[in-house]
DRENFISE-868350 format. One line per field, with one value per residue: residue number from 1; residue in one letter; x, z, y of N, C-alpha, C, O in turn. Coordinates in steps of 0.2 Angstrom, whole numbers. Atoms other than C-alpha are relative to their C-alpha. Layout:
seq c(NUM	...);
type c(a	...);
n.c1 c(X	...);
n.c3 c(Z	...);
n.c2 c(Y	...);
ca.c1 c(X	...);
ca.c3 c(Z	...);
ca.c2 c(Y	...);
c.c1 c(X	...);
c.c3 c(Z	...);
c.c2 c(Y	...);
o.c1 c(X	...);
o.c3 c(Z	...);
o.c2 c(Y	...);
This chain:
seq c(1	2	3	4	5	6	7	8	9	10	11	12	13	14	15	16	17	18	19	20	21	22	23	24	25	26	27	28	29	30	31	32	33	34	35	36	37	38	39	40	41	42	43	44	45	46	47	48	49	50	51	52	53	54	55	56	57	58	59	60	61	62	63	64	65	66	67	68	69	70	71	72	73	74	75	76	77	78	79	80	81	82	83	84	85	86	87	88	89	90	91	92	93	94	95	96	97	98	99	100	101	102	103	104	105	106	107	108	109	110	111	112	113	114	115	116	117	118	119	120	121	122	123	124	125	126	127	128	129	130	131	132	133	134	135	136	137	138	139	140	141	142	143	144	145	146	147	148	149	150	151	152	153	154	155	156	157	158	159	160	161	162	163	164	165	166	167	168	169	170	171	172	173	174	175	176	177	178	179	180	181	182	183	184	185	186	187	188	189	190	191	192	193	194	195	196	197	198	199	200	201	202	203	204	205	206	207	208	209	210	211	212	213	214	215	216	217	218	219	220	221	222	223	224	225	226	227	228	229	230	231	232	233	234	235	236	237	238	239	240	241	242	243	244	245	246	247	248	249	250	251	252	253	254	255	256	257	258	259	260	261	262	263	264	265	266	267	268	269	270	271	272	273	274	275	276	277	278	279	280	281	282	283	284);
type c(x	x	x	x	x	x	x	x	x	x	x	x	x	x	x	x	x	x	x	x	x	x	x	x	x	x	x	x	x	x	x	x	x	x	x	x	x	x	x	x	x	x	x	x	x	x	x	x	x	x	x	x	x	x	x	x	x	x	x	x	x	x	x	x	x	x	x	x	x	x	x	x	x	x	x	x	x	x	x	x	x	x	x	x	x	x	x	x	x	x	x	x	x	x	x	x	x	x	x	x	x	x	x	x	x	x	x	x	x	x	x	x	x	x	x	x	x	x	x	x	x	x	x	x	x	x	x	x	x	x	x	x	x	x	x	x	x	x	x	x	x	x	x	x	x	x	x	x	x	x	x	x	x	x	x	x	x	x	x	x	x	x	x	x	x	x	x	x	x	x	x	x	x	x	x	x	x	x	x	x	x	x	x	x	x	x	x	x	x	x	x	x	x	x	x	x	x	x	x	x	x	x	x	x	x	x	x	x	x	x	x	x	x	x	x	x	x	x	x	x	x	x	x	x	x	x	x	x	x	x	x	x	x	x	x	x	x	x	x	x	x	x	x	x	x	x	x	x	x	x	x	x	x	x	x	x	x	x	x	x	x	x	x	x	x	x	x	x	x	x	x	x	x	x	x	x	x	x	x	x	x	x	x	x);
n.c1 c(-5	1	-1	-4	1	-3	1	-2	-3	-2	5	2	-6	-1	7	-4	4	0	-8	-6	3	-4	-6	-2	0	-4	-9	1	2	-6	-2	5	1	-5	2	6	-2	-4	3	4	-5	-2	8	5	-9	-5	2	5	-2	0	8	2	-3	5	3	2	-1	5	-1	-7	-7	-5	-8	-6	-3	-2	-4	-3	1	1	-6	-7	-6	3	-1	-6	1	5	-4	-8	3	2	-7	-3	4	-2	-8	-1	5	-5	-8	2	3	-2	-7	3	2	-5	-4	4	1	-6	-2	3	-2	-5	-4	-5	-3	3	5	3	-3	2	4	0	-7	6	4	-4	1	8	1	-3	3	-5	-2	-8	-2	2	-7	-6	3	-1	-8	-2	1	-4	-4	0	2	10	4	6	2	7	-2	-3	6	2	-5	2	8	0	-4	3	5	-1	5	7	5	-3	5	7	-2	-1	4	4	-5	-2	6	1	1	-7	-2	-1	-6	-3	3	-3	-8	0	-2	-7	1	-4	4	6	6	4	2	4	6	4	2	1	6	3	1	1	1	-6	-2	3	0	-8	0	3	-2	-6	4	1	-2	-6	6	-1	-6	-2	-6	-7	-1	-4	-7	-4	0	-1	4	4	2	0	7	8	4	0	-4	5	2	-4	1	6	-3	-3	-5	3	4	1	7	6	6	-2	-4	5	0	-5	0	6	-1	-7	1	5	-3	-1	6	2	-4	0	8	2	-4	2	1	-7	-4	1	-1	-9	-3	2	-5	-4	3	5	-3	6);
n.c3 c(-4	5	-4	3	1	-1	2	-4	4	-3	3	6	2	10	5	5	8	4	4	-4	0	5	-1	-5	2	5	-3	-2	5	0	-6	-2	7	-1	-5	5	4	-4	-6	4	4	-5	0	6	5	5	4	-2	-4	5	5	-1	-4	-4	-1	-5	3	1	-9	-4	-3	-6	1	0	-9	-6	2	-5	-8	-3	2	-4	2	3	-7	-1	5	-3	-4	3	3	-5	-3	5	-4	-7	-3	6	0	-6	-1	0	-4	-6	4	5	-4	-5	4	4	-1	-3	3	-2	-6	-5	2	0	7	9	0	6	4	2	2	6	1	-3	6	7	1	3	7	3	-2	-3	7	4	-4	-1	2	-9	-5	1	-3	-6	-5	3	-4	-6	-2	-2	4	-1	-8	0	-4	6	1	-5	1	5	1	-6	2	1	-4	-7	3	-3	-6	-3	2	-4	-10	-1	-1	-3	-5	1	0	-5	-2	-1	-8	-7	2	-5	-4	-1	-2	-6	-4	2	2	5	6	3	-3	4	7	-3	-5	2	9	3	-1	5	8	4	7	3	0	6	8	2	0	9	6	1	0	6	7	-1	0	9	5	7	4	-6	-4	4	-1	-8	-4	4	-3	1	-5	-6	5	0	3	7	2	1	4	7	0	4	5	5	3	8	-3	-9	-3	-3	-5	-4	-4	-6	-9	-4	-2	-3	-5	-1	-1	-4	-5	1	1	-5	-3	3	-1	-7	-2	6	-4	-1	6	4	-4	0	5	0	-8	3	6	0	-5	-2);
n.c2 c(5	7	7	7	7	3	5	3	6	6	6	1	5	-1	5	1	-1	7	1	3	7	5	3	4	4	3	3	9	5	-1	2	7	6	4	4	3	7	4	4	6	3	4	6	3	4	-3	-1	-4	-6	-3	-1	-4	-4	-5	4	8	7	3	2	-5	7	-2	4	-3	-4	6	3	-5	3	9	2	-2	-7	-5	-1	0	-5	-4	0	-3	-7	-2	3	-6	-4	-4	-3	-4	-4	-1	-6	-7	-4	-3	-1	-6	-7	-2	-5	-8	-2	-2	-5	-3	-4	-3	-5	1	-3	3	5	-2	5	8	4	1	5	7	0	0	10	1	-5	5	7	6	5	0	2	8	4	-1	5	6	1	-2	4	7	-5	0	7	0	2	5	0	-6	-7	-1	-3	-3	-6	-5	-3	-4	-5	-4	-2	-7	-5	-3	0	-5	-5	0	0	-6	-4	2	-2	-7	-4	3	-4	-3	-1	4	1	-5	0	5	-1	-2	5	3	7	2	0	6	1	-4	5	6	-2	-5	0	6	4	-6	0	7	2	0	6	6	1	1	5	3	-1	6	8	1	0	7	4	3	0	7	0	2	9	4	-4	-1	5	8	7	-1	0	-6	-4	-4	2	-3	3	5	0	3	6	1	-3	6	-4	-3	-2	-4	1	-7	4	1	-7	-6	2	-1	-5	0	2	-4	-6	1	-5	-6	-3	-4	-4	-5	-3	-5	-5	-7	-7	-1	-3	-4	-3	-3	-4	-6	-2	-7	-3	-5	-4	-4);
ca.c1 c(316	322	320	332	329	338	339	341	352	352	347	345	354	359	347	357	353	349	367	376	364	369	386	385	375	387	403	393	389	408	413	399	400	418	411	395	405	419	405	396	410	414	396	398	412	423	413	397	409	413	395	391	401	387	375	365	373	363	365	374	387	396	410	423	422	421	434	443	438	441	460	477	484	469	469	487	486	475	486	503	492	485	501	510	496	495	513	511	498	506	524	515	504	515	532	522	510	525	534	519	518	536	535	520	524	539	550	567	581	575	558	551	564	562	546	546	561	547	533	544	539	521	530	540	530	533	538	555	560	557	577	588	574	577	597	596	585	596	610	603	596	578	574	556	554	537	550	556	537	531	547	545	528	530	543	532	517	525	521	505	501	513	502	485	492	500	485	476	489	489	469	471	468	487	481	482	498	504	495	504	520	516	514	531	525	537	532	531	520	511	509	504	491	485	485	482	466	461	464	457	448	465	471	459	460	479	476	464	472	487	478	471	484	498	480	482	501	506	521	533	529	533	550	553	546	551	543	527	523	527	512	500	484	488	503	490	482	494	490	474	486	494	507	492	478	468	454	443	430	441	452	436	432	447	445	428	434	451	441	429	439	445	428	422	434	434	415	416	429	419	414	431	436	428	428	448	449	438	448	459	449	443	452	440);
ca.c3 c(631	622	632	634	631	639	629	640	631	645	640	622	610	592	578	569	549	536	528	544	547	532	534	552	544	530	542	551	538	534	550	553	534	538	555	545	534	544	557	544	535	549	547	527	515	503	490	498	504	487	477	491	502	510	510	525	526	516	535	549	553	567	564	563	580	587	577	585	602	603	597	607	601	599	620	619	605	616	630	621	614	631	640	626	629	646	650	634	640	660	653	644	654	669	658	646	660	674	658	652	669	675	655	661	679	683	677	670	654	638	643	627	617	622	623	605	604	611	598	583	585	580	561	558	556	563	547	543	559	559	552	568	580	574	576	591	600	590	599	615	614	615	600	603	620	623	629	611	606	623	621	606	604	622	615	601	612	622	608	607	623	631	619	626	646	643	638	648	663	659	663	677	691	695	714	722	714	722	737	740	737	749	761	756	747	733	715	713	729	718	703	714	726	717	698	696	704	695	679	676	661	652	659	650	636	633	638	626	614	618	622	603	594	602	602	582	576	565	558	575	581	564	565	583	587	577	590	588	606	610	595	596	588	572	569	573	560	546	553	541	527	514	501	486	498	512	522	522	533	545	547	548	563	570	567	574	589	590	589	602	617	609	603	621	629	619	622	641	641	629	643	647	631	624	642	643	626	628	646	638	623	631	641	655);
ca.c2 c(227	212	194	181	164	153	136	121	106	95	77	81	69	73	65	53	56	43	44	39	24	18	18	13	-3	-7	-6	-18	-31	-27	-32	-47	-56	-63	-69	-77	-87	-92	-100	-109	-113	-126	-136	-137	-150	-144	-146	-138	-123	-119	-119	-111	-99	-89	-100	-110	-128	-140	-149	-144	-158	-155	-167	-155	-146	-162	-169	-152	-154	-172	-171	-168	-152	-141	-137	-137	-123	-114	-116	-109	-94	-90	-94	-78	-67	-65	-62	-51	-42	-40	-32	-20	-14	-13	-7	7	14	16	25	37	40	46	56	62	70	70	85	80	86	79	71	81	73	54	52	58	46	30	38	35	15	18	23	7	-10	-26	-35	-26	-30	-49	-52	-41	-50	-65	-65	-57	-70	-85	-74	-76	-92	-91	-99	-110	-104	-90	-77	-77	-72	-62	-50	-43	-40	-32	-21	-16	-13	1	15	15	8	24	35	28	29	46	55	47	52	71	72	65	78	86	91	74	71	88	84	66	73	85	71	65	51	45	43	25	25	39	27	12	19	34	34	15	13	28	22	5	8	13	-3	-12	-5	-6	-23	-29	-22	-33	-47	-46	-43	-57	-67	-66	-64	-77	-70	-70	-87	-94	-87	-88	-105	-124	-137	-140	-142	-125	-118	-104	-108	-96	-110	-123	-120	-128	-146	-145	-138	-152	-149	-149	-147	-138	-144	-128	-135	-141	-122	-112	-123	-121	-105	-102	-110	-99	-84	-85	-81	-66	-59	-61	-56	-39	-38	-37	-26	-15	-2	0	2	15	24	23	29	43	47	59	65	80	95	100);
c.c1 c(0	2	4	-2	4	-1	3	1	0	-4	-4	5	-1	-3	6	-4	1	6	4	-4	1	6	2	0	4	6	-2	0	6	5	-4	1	5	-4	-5	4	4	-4	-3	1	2	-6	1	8	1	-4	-6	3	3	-4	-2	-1	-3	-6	-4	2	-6	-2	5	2	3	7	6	2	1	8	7	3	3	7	5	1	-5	1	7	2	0	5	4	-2	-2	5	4	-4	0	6	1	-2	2	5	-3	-4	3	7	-5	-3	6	3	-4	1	5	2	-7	-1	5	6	8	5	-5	-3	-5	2	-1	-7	-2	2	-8	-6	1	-3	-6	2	1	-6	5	5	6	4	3	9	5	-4	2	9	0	-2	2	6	-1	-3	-5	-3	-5	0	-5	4	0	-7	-1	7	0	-3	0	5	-3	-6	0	-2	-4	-5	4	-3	-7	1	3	-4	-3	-2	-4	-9	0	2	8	-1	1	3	7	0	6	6	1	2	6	-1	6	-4	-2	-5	-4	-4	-4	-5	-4	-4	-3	-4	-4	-1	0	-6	6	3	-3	-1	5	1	-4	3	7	-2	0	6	7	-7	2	7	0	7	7	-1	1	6	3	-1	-1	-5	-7	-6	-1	-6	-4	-2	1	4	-4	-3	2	-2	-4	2	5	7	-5	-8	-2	-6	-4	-2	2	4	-8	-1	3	0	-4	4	7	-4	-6	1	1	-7	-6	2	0	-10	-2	3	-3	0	6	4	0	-1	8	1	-3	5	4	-1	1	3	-8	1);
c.c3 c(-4	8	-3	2	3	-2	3	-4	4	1	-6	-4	-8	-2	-5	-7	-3	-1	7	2	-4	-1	6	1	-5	4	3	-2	-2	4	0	-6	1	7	-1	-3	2	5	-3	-3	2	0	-6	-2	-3	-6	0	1	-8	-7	4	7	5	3	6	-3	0	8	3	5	3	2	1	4	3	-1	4	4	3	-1	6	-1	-1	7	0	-4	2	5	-3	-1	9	8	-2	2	5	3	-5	3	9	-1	-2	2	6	-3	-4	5	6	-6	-2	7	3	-8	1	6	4	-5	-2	-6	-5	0	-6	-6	0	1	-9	-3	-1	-8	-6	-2	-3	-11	-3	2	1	-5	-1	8	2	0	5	6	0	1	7	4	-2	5	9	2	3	-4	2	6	-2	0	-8	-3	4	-2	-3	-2	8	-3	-7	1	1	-5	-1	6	6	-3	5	9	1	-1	5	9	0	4	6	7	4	10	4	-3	6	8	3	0	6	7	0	-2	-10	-7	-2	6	-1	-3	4	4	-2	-6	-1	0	-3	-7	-3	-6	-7	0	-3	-4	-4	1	-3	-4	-2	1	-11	-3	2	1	-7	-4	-2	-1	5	3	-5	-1	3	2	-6	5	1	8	5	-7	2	-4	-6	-3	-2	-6	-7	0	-5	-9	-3	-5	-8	3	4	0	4	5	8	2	1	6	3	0	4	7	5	3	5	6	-1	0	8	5	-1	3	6	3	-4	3	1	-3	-2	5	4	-7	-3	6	-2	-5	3	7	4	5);
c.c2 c(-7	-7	-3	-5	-2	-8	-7	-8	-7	-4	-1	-4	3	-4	-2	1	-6	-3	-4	-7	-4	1	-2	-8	-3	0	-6	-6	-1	-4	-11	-4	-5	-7	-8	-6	-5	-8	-5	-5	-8	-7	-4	-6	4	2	7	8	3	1	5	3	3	-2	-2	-6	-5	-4	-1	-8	3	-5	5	2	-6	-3	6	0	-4	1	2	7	4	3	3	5	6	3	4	6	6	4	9	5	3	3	8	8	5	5	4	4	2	4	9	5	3	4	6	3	4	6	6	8	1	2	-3	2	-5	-6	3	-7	-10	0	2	-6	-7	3	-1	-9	1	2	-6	-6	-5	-4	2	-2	-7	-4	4	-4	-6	-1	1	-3	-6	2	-3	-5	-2	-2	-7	-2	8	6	3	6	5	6	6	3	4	9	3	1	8	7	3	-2	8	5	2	2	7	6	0	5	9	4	-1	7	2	0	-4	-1	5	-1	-8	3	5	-4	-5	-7	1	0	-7	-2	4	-6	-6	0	6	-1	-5	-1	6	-2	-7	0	2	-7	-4	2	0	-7	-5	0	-3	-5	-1	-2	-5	-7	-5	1	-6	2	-2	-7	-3	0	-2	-7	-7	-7	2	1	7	8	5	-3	2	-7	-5	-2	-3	-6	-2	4	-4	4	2	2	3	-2	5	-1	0	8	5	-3	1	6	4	-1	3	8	3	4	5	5	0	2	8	3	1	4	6	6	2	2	8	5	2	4	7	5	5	2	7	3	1	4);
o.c1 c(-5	6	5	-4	9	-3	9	-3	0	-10	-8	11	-5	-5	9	-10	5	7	8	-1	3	7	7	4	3	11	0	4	6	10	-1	0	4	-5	-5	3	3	-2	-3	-2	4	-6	-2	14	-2	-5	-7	-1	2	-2	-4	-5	-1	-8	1	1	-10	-8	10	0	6	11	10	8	5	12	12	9	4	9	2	1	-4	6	7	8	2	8	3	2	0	4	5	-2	2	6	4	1	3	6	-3	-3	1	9	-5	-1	6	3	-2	2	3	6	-7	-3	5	9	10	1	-9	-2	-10	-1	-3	-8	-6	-1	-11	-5	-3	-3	-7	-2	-2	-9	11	10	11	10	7	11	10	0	4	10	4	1	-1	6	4	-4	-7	-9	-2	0	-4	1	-3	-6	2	5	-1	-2	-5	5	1	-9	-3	-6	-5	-10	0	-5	-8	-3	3	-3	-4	-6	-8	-10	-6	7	8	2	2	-1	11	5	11	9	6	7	5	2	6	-10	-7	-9	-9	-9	-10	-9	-10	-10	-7	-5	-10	-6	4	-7	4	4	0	-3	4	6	-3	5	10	1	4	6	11	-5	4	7	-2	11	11	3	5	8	8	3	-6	-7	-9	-11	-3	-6	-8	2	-1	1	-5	-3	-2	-4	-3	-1	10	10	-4	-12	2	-10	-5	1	0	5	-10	0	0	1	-1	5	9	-3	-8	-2	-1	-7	-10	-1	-1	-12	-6	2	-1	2	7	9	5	-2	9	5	-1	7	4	4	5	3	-13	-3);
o.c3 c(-6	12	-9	8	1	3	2	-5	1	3	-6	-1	-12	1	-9	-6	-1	0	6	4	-3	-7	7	4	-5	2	3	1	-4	2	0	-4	1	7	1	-1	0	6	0	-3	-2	1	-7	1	-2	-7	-4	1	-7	-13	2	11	11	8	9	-9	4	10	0	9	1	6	5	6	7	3	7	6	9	5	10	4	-5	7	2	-3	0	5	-1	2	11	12	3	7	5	6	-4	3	9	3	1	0	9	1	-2	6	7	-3	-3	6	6	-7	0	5	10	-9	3	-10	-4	-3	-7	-8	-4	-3	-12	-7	-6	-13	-11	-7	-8	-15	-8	7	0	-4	-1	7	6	2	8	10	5	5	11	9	1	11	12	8	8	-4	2	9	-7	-2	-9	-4	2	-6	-1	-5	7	-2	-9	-4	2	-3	1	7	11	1	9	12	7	2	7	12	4	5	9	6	9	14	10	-6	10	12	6	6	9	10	2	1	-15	-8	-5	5	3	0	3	4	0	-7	-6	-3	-3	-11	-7	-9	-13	-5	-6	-8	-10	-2	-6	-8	-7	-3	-14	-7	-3	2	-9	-11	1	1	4	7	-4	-6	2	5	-10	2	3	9	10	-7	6	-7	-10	-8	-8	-8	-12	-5	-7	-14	0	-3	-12	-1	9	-5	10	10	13	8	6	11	8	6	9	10	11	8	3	8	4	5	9	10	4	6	7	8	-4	0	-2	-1	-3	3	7	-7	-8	6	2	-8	0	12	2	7);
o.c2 c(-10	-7	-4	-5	1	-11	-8	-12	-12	-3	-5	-5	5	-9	1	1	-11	-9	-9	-12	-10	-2	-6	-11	-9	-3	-12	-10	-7	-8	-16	-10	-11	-13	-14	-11	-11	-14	-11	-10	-12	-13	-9	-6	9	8	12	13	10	3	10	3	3	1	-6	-7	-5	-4	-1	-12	9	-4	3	3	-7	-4	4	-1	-4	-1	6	11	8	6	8	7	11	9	9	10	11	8	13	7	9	8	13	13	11	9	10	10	7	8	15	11	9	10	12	9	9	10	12	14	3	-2	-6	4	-10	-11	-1	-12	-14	-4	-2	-10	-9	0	1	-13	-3	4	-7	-7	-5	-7	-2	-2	-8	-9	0	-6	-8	-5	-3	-3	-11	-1	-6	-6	-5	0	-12	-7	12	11	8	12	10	10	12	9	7	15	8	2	13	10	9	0	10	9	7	4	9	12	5	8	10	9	0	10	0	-3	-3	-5	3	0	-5	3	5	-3	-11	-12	5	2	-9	-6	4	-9	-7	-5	7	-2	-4	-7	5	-1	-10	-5	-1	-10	-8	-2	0	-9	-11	-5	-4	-10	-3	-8	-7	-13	-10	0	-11	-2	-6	-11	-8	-4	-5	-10	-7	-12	8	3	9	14	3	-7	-2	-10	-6	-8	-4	-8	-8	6	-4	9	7	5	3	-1	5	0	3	9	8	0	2	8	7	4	2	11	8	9	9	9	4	4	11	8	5	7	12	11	7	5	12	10	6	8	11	11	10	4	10	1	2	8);
């Protein structure tokens, strides 16, 4: 008689190998060198910063954050950035998950075809776009107002944050769906009392990810916005840029100082992240 073993897995972990420690170290370092030099960048001068880039500064002068800090427009930089952002971050999370979740679960003709139609956005980048955007909010007369920003970047959000909310959607358990409507409950009192308190790490992670990336565009607020009163921070950034020079020193600081809210922001949503975007990896 042959025995069987029964081999018991649970609470074993795979053994990373050499090879992937060093490329998980070298993404790192990849990652981490810009942040390295940027931050230091800010303590050294012009001169210092180019003998020596990487360097610790000879001494850490803090004039230039102060000189930052202390000024009018750096607050007000923040503000406009912030301002964009959130509204940013609001339509597309309420605009995107309401549409994955009506191509999601609710039966209709040619709900195959549009959401193909919607996933076609993830093909075109923003850049060739920048010239019918721009007529059409001269058009409508939104130039060097936030809508003019917040709009568009909202409208190319919905792609892939309908991707990440429609996966997401689908794993989500069908019987209290059915069950609700049993109870003759509607579908946006589905969506608003069922589905959405279910799926706040989706929420936060389609939200960061618009948070970041209206955090850092550049390209549509130079476009879209002429007064300097109504600036994100990226624009901000020129004040320290001449016609034959630029005051390194003073833009890493500012950069430094820009990129701060981002990066912890990102960091306490971390759990959230990688727990919405695992959320619908995996049939079970």
């Amino acid at each position: 008689m042959t025995q069987k073993r029964k081999l018991s897995v649970v609470g074993t972990r795979p053994e990373i190998s050499l090879l992937q420690w060093t490329t998980i170290g070298l993404i790192t370092l990849f990652i981490l060198i810009p942040f390295y030099s940027t931050a230091l960048g800010g303590f050294k001068t012009t001169g210092e910063l180019r003998v020596n880039p990487f360097g610790l500064p000879a001494s850490w002068d803090g004039a230039n954050f102060a000189l930052i800090l202390g000024g009018d427009t750096f607050f007000l930089f923040m503000w406009n950035s912030l301002v964009i952002a959130l509204f940013t971050v609001i339509l597309s999370v309420v605009v995107s998950a309401m549409a994955a979740f009506a191509l999601s679960h609710i039966r209709f003709f040619g709900r195959t075809y549009l959401t193909s139609l919607f996933m076609l956005g993830l093909l075109f980048p923003f850049a060739t776009a920048i010239l019918p955007l721009f007529i059409t909010i001269r058009d409508m007369g939104l130039l060097d107002n936030p809508t003019a920003v917040i709009l568009p970047q909202v409208a190319f959000n919905l792609a892939f944050s309908m991707l990440l909310f429609r996966s997401f959607f689908q794993e989500l358990p069908i019987e209290l769906i059915e069950a609700a409507r049993m109870d003759r409950c509607g579908y946006l009192r589905i969506f608003w009392h069922i589905v959405l308190p279910l799926s706040l790490p989706i929420l936060t992670t389609v939200g960061v990810f618009a948070f970041v990336t209206s955090w850092n565009n550049f390209l549509l607020p130079l476009i879209m916005l002429n007064n300097d009163t109504s600036f994100p921070w990226p624009l901000g950034i020129m004040q320290f840029q001449g016609q034959y020079n630029t005051d390194w020193p003073k833009v890493l600081a500012f950069l430094t100082l820009t990129i701060l809210p981002a990066l912890v922001f990102f960091l306490l949503a971390q759990r959230y992240i990688i727990s919405g975007l695992t959320g619908g990896a995996v049939k079970g």
